[in-house]
N, C-alpha and C positions, 0 to 999 in steps of 0.2 A: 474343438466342439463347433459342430455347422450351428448356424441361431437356429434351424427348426427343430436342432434336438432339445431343445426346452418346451416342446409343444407335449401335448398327449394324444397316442396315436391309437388308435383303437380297431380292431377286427372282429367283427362278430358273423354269425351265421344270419340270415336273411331267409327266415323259411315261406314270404314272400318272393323272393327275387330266388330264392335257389341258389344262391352262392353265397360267397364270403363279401361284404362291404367295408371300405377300410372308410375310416374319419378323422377326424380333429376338430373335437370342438369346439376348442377353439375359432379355429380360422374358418371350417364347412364342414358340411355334415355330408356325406355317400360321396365321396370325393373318387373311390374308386369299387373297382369289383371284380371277384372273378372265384375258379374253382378251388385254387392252393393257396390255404392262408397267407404261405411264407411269399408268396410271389404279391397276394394284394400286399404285404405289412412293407417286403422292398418298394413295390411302388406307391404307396402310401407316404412314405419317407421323401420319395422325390417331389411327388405332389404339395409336399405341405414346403420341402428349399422353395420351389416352382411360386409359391402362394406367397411366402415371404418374398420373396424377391418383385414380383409382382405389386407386393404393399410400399414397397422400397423405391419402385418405380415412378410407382405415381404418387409419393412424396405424403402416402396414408401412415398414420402412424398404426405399428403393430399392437393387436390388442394384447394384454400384459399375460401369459402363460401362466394355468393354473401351476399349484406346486403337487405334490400327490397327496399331501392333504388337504388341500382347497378342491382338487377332482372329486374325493370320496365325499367330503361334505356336500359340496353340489350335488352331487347326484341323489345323496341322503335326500336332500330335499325334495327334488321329484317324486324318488318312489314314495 
């Protein structure tokens, strides 16, 4: 297991931007974009190794990854 697969990675439709926007909460929000979901969710994936490794670099400590049920709860909260 890469450490970003413990992150939550998200793809949603953008009926602002017209396309798909990939995220992680965690670590940033609109991290990528584009027309095929499945192509933002691969590049989504490297974006968020790219962002850990990045934290890793410059000696930040990684923020602690929701579990899926600390995601659903969170969000509960929002809406």
């Amino acid at each position: 297991m890469k450490p970003g697969d413990r992150y939550v990675k998200i793809v949603e439709w953008s009926e602002e931007d017209g396309c798909f926007i990939g995220s992680s909460p965690e670590l940033f929000y609109g991290g990528c974009h584009g027309e095929d979901p499945v192509a933002v969710f691969e590049e989504l994936c490297q974006v968020v190794e790219e962002t850990v490794e990045l934290y890793r670099q410059d000696g930040k400590p990684l923020p602690p990854p929701f579990s899926g049920r600390d995601f659903v709860n969170a969000m509960q909260r929002i809406a």
